[in-house]
NUVODREN-486656 format. One record per residue: y, x, z of N, C-alpha, C in turn; residue in three letters; residue number from 1. Coordinates in nm, 4 decimals, padded with zeros to 6 digits. Atoms other than C-alpha are relative to their C-alpha. Layout:
SITE    n_north     n_east       n_up   ca_north    ca_east      ca_up    c_north     c_east       c_up   type   seq
SITE          Y          X          Z          Y          X          Z          Y          X          Z    ALA   NUM
...
//
This chain:
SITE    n_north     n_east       n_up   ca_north    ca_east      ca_up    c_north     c_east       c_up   type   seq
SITE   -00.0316    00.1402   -00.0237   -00.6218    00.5015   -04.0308   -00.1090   -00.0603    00.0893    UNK     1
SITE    00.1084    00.1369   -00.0876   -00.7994    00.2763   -03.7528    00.0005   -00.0736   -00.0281    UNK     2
SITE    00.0425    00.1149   -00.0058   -00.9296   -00.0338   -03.7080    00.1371   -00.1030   -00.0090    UNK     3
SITE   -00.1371    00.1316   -00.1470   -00.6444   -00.2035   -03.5142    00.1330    00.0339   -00.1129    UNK     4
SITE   -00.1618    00.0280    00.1033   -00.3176   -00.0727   -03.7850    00.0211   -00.1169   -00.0395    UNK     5
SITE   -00.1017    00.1047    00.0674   -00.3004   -00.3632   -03.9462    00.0193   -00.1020    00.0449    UNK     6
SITE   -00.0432    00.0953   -00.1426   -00.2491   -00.5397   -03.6222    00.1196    00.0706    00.0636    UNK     7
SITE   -00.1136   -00.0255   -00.0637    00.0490   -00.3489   -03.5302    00.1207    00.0217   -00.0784    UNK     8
SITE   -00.1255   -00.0081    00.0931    00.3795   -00.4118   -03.6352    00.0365    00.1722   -00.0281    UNK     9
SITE   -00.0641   -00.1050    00.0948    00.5717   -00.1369   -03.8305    00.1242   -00.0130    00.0849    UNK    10
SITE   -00.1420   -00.0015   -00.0381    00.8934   -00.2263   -03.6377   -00.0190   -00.0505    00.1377    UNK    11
SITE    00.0175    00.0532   -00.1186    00.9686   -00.3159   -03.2598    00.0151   -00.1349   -00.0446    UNK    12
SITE   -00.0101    00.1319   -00.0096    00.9689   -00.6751   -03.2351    00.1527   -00.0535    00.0763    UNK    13
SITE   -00.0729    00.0629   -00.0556    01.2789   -00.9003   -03.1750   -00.0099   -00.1028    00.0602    UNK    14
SITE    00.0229    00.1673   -00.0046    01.3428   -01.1684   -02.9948    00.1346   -00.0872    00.0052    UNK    15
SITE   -00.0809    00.0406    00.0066    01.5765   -01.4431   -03.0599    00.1010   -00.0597    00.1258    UNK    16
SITE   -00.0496    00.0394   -00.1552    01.6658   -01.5568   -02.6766   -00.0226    00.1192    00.0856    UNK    17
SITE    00.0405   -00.1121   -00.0956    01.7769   -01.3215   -02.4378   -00.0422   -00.0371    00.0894    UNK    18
SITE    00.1382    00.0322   -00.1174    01.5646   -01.2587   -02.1379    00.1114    00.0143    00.0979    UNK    19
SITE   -00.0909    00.0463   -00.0960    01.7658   -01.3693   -01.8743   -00.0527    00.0797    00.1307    UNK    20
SITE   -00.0055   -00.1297   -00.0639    01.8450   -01.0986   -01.6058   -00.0883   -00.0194    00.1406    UNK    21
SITE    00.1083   -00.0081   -00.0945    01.6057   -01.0656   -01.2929    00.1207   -00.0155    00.1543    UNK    22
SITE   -00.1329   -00.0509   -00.0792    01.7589   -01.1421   -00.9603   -00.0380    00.0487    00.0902    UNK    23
SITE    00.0309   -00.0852   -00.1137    01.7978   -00.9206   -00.7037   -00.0879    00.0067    00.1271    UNK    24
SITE    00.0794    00.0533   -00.1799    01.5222   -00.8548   -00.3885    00.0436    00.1173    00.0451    UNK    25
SITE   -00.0187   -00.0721   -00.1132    01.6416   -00.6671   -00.1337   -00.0940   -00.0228    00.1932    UNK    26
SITE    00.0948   -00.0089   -00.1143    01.3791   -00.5558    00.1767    00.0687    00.0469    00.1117    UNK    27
SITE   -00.1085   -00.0245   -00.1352    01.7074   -00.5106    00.4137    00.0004   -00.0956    00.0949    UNK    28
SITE    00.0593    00.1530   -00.0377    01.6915   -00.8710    00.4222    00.0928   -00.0966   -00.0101    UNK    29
SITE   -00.0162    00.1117    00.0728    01.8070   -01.2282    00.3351    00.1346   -00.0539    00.0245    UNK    30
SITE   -00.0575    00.1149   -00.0648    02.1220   -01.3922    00.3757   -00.0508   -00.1294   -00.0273    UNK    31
SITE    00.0334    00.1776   -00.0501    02.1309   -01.7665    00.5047   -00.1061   -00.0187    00.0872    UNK    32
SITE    00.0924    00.0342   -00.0825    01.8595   -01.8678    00.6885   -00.1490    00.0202   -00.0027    UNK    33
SITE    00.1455   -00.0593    00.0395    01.5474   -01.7186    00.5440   -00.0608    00.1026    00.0445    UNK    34
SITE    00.0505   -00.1089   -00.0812    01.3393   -01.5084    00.7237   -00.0483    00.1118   -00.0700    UNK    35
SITE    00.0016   -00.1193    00.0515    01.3286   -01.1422    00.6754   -00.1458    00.0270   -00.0863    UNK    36
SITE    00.1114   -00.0077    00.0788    01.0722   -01.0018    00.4244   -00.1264    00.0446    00.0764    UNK    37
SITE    00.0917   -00.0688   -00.0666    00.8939   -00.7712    00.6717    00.0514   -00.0065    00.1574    UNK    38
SITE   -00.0682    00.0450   -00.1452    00.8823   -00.8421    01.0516    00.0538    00.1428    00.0953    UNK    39
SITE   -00.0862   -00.0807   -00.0708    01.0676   -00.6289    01.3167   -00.1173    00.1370   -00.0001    UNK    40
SITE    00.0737   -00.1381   -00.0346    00.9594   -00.2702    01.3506    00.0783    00.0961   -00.0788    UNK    41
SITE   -00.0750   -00.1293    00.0398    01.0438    00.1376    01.2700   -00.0910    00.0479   -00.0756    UNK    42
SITE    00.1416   -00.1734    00.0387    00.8838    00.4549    01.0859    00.0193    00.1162    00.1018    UNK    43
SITE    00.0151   -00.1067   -00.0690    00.7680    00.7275    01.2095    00.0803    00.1114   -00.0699    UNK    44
SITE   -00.0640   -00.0650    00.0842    00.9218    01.0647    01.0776   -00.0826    00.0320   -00.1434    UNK    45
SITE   -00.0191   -00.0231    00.1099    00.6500    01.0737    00.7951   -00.0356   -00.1125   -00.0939    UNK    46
SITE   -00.0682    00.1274    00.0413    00.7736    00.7481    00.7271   -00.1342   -00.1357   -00.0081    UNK    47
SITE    00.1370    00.1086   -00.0275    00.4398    00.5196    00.8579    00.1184   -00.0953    00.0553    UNK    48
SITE   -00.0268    00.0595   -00.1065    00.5621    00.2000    00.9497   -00.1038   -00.0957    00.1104    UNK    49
SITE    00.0797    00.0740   -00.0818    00.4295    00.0158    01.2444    00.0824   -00.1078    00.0823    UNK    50
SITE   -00.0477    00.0907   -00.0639    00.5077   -00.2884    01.4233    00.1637    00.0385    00.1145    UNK    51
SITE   -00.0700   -00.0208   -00.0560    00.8164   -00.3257    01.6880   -00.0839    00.0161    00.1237    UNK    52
SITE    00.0385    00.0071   -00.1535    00.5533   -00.4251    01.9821   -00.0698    00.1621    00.0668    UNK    53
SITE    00.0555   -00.1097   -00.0251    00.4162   -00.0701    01.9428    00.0677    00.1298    00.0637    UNK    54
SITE   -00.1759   -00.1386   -00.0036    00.6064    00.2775    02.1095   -00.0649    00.0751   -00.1330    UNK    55
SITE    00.0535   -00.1197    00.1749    00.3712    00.4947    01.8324   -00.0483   -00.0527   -00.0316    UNK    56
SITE    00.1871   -00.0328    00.1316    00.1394    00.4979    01.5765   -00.1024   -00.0111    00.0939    UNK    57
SITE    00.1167   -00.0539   -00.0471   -00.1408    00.5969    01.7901   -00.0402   -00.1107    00.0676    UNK    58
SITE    00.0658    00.1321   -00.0670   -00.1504    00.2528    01.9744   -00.0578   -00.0950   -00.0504    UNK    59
SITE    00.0821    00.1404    00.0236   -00.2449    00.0577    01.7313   -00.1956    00.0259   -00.0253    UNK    60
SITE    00.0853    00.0248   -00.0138   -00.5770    00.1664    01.7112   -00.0962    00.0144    00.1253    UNK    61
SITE    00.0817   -00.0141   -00.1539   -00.8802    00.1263    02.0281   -00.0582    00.1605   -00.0644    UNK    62
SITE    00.0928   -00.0845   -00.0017   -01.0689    00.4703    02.0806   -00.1199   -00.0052   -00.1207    UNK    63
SITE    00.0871   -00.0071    00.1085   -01.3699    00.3185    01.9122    00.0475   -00.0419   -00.1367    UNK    64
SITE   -00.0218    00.0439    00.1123   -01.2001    00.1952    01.6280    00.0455    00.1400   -00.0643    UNK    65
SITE   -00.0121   -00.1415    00.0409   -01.0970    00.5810    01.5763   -00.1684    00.0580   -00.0582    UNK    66
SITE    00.1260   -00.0559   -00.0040   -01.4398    00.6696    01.6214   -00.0837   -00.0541   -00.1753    UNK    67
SITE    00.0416    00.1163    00.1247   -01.5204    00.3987    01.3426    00.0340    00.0800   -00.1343    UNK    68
SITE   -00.0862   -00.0393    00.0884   -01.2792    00.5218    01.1194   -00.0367    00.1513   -00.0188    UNK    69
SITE    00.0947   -00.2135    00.0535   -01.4099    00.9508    01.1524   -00.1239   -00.0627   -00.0548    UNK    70
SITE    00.1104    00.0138    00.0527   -01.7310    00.7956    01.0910   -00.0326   -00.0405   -00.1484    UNK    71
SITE   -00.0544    00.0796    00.1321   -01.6017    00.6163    00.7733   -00.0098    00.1252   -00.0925    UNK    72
SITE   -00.1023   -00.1039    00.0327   -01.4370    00.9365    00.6649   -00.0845    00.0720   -00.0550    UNK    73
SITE    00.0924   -00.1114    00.0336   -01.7208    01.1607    00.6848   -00.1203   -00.0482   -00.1269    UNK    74
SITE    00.0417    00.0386    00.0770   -01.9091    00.9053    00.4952    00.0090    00.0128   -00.1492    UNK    75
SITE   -00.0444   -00.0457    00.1490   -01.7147    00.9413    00.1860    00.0382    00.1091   -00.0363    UNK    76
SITE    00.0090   -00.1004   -00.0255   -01.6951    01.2936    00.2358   -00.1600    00.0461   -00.0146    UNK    77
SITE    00.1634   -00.0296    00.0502   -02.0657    01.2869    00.1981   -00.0358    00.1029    00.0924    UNK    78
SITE    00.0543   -00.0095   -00.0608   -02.0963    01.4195    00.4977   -00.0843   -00.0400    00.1019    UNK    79
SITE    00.1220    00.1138   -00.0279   -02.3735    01.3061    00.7679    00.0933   -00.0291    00.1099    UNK    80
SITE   -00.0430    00.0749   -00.0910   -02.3131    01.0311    01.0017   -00.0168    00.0303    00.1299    UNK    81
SITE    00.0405   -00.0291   -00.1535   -02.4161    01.1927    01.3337    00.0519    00.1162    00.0129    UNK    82
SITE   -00.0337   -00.1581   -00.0187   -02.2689    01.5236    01.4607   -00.1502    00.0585    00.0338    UNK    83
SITE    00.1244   -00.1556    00.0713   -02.5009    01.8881    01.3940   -00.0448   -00.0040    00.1705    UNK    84
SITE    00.0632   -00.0635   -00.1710   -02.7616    01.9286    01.7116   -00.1282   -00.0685   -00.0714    UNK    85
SITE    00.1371   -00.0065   -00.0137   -03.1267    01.8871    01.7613    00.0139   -00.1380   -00.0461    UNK    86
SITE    00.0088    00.1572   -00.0051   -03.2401    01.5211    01.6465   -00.1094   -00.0382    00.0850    UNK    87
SITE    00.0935    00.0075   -00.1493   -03.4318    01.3497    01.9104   -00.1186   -00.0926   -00.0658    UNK    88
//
């Protein structure tokens, strides 16, 4: 026997009012005049999405922001922040 038993019911709990049913969201998108949930754009085939203004993936980030991002990577990888050569 624990602590906590004689804090938990013996039976599920009822309740006297039903819980009134949830209504539907759909991310297809809205009738009437409400603007869509998520703005225009595709996936890729392993199913990334990215904007419409983009043709791939690969545009949305700059060079250095790649560079940023390996550097990130290796970080939490616990590997070192500089590539292997002589240090100056």
């Amino acid at each position: 026997m624990t602590a906590t038993d004689h804090r938990r019911p013996k039976h599920p709990r009822r309740r006297n009012d039903a819980v009134p049913a949830r209504p539907e969201i759909s991310i297809e998108g809205s009738p009437g005049d409400e603007p869509p949930p998520m703005p225009e754009g595709r996936r890729d085939r392993d199913g990334f999405w990215y904007p419409a203004a983009y043709a791939a993936p690969v545009e949305l980030f700059t060079p250095q922001q790649r560079r940023a991002q390996a550097r990130q990577r290796a970080a939490r990888r616990g590997g070192a922040l500089t590539p292997p050569g002589p240090s100056v």
